[in-house]
DRENNU-941754 format. One record per atom (N, C-alpha, C, O): x, y, z; residue number from 1; residue in one letter. Coordinates in pm, whole numbers, plus 50000, padded with zeros to 5 digits. Atoms other than C-alpha are relative to their C-alpha. Example, Ala and Ser with C-alpha at 12.3 -4.5 7.8 and 13.67 -1.06 7.14 Angstrom:
BEGIN
{rec {50089; 49881; 50000}; 1; 'A'};
{rec {51230; 49550; 50780}; 1; 'A'};
{rec {50090; 50120; 50000}; 1; 'A'};
{rec {50194; 50118; 50066}; 1; 'A'};
{rec {49918; 49881; 49994}; 2; 'S'};
{rec {51367; 49894; 50714}; 2; 'S'};
{rec {49923; 50109; 50073}; 2; 'S'};
{rec {49974; 50220; 50090}; 2; 'S'};
//
This chain:
BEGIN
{rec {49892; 50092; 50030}; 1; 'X'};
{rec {48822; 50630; 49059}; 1; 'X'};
{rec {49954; 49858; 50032}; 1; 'X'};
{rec {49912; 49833; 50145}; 1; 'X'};
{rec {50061; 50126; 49954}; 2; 'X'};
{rec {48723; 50257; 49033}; 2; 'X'};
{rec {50075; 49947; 50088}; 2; 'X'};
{rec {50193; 49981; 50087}; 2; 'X'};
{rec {49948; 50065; 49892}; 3; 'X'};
{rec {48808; 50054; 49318}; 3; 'X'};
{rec {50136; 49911; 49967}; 3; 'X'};
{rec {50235; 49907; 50040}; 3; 'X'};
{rec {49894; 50057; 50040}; 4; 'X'};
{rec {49032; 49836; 49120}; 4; 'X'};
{rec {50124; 50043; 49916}; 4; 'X'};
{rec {50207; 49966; 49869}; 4; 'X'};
{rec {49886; 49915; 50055}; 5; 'X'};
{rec {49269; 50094; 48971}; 5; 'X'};
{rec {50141; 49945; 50036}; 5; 'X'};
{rec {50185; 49895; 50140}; 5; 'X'};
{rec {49849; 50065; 49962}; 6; 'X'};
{rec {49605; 49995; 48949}; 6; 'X'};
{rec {50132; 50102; 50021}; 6; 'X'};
{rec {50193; 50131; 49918}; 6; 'X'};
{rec {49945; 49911; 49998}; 7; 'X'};
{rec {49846; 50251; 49118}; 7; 'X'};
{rec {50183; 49960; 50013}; 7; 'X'};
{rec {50230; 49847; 50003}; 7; 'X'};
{rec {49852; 50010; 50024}; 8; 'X'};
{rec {50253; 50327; 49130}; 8; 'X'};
{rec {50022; 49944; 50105}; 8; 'X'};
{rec {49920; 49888; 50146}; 8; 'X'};
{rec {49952; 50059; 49869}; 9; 'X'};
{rec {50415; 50200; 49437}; 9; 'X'};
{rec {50024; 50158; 50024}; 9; 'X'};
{rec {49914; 50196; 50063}; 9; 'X'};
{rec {50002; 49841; 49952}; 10; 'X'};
{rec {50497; 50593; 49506}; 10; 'X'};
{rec {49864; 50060; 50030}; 10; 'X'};
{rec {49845; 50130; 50130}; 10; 'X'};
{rec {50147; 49949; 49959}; 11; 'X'};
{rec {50136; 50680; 49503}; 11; 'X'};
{rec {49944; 49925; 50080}; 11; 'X'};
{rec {49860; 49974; 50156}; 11; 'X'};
{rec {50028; 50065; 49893}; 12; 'X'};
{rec {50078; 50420; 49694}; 12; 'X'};
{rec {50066; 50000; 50143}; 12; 'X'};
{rec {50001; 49963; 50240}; 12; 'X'};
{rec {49934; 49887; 49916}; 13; 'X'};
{rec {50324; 50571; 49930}; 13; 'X'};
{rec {49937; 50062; 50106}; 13; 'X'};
{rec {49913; 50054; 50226}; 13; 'X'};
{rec {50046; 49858; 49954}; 14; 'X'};
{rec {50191; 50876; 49930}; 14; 'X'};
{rec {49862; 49962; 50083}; 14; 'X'};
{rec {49842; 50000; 50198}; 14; 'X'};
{rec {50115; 49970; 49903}; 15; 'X'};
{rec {49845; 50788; 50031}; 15; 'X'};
{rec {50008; 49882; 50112}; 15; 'X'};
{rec {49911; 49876; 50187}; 15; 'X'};
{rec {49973; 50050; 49868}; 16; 'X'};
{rec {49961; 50547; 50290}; 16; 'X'};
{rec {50064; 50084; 50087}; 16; 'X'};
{rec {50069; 50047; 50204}; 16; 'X'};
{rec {49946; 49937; 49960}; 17; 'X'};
{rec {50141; 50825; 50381}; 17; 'X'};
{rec {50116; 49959; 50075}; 17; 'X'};
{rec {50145; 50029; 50172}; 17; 'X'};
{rec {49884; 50049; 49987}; 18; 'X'};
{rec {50464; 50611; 50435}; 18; 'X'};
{rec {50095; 50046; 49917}; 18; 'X'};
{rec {50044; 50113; 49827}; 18; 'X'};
{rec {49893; 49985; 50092}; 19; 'X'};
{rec {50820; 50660; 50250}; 19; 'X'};
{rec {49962; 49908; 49889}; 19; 'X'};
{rec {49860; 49840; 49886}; 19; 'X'};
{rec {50026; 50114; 50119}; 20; 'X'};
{rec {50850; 50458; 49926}; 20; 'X'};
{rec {50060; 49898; 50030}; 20; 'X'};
{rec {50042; 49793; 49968}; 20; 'X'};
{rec {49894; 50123; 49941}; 21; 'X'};
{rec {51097; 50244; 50113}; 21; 'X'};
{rec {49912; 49902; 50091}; 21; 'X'};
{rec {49916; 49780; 50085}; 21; 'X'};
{rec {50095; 50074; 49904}; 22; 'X'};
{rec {50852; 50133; 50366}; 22; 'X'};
{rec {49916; 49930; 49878}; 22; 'X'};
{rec {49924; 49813; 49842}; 22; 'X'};
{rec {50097; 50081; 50131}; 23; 'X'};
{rec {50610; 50059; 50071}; 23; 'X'};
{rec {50078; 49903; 49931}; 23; 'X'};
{rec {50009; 49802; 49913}; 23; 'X'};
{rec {49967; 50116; 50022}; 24; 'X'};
{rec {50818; 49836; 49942}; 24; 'X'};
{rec {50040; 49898; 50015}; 24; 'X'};
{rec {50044; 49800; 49940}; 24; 'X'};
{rec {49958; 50084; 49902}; 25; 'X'};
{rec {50949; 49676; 50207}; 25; 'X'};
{rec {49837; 49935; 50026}; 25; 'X'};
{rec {49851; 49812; 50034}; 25; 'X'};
{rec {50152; 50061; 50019}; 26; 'X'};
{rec {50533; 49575; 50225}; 26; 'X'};
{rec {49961; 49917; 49897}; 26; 'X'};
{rec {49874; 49830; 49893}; 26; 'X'};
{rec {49991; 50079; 50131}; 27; 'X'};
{rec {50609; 49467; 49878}; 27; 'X'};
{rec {50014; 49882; 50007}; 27; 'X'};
{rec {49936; 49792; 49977}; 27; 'X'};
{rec {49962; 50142; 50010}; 28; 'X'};
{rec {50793; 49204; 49925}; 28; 'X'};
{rec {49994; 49949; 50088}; 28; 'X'};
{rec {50033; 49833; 50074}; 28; 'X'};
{rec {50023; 50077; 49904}; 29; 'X'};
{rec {50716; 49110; 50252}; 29; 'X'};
{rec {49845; 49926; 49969}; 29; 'X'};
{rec {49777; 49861; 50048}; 29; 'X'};
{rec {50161; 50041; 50023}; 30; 'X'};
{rec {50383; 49018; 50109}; 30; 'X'};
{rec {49850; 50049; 50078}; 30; 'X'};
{rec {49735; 50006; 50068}; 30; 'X'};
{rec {50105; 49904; 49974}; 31; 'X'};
{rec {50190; 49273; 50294}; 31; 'X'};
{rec {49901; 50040; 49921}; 31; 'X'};
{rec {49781; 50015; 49925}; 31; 'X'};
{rec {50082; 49904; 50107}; 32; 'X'};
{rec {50090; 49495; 50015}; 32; 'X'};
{rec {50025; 49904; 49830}; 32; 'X'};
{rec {50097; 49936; 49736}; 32; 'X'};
{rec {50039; 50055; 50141}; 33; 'X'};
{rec {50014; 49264; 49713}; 33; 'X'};
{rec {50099; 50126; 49875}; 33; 'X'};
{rec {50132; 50244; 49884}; 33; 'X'};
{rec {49957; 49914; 50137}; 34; 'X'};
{rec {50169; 49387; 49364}; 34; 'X'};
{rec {50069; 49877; 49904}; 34; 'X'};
{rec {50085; 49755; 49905}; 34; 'X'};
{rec {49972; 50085; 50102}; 35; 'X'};
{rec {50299; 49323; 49064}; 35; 'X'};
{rec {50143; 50096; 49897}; 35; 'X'};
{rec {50129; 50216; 49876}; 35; 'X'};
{rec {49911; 49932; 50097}; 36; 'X'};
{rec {50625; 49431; 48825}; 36; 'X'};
{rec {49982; 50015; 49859}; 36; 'X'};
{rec {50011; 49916; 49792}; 36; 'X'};
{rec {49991; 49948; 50117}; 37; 'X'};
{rec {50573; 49606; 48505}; 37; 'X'};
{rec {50112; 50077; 49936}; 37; 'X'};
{rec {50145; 50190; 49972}; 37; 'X'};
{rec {49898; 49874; 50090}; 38; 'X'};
{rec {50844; 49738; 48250}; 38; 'X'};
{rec {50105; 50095; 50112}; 38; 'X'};
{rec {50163; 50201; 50091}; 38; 'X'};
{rec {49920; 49952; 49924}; 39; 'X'};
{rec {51027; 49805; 48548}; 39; 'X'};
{rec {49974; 50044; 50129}; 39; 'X'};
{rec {50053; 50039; 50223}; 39; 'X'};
{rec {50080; 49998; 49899}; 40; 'X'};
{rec {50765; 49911; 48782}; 40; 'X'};
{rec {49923; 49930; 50115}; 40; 'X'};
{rec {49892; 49811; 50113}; 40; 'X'};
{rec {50102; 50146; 49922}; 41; 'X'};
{rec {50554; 49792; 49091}; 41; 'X'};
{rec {49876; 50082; 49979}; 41; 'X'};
{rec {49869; 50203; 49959}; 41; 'X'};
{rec {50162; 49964; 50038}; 42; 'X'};
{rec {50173; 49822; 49039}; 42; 'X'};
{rec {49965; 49945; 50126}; 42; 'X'};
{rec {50014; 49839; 50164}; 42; 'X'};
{rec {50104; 50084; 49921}; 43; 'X'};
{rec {49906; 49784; 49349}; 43; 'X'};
{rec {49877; 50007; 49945}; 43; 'X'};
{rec {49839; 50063; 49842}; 43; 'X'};
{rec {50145; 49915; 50041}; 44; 'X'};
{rec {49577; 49810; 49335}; 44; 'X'};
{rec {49950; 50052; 50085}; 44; 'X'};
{rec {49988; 50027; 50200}; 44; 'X'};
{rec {50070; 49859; 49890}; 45; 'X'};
{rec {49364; 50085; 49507}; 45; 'X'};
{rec {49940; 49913; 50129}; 45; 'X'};
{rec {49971; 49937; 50245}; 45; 'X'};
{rec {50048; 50061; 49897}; 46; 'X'};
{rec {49179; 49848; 49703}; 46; 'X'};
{rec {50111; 49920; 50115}; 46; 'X'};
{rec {50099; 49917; 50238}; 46; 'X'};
{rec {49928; 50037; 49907}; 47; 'X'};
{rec {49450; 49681; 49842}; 47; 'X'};
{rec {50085; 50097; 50115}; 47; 'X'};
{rec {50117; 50071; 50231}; 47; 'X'};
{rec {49947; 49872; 49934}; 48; 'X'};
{rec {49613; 50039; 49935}; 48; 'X'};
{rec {49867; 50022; 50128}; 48; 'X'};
{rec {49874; 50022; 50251}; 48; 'X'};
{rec {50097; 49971; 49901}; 49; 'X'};
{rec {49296; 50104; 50091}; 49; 'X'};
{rec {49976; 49820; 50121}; 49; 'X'};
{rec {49934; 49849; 50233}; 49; 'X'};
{rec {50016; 50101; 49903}; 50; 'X'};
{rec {49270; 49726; 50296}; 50; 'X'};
{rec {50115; 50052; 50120}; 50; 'X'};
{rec {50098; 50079; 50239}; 50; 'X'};
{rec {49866; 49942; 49901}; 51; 'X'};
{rec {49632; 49837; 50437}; 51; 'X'};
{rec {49966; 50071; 50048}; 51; 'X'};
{rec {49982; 50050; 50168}; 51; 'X'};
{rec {49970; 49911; 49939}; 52; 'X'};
{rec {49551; 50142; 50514}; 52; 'X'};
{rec {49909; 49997; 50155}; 52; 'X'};
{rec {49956; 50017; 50267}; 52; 'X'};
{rec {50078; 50085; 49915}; 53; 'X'};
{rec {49242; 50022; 50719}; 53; 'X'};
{rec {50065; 49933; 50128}; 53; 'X'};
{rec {50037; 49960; 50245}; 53; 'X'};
{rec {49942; 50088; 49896}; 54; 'X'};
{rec {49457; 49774; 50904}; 54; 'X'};
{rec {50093; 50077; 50061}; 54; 'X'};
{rec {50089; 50103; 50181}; 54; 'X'};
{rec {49925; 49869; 49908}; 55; 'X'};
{rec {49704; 50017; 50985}; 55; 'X'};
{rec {49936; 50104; 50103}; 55; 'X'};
{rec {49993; 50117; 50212}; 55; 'X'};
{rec {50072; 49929; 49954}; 56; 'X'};
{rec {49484; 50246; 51114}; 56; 'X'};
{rec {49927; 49927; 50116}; 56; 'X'};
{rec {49939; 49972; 50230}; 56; 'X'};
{rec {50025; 50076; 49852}; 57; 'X'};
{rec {49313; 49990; 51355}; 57; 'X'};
{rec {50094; 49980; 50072}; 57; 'X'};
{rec {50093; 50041; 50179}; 57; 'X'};
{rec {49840; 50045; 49950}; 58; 'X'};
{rec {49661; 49851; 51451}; 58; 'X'};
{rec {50035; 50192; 50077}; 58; 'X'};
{rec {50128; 50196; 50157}; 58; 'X'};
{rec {49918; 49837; 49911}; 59; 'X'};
{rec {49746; 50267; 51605}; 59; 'X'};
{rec {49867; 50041; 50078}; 59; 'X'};
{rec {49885; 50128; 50163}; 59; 'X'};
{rec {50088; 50005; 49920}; 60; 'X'};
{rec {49418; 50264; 51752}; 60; 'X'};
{rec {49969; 49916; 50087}; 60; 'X'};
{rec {49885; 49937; 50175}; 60; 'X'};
{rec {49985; 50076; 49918}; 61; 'X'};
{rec {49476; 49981; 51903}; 61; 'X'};
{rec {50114; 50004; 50118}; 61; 'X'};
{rec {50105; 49984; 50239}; 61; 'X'};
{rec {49904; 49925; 49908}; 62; 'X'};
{rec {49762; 50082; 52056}; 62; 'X'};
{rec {50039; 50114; 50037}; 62; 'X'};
{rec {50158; 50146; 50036}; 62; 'X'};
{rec {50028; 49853; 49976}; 63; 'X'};
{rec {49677; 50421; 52154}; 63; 'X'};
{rec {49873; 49944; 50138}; 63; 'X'};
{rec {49818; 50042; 50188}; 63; 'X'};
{rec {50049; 50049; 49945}; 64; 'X'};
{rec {49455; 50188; 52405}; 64; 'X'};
{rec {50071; 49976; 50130}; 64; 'X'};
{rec {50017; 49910; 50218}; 64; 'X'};
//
């Protein structure tokens, strides 16, 4: 899958393994970058993956 794939906000969700509510609350807080299509939000993979990254330090950091 190329790095720059452009996924649903639900799949992006899923592999944040957050609700879809949280994900979009990232939306518009300007966390998680995106964009509205035809009704939809679009990320892109890489940005799913920067988040998930930072998240993941951020609970290892406080698991310290």
């Amino acid at each position: 899958m190329p790095k720059d794939q452009m996924l649903g906000l639900a799949e992006a969700a899923a592999r944040l393994k957050i609700p879809y509510q949280d994900a979009h609350r990232l939306l518009l807080t300007g966390r998680l970058p995106g964009a509205k299509h035809g009704g939809r939000w679009y990320v892109s993979q890489r940005d799913v993956e920067r988040l998930a990254q930072e998240r993941e330090r951020e609970s290892a950091a406080a698991c310290k």
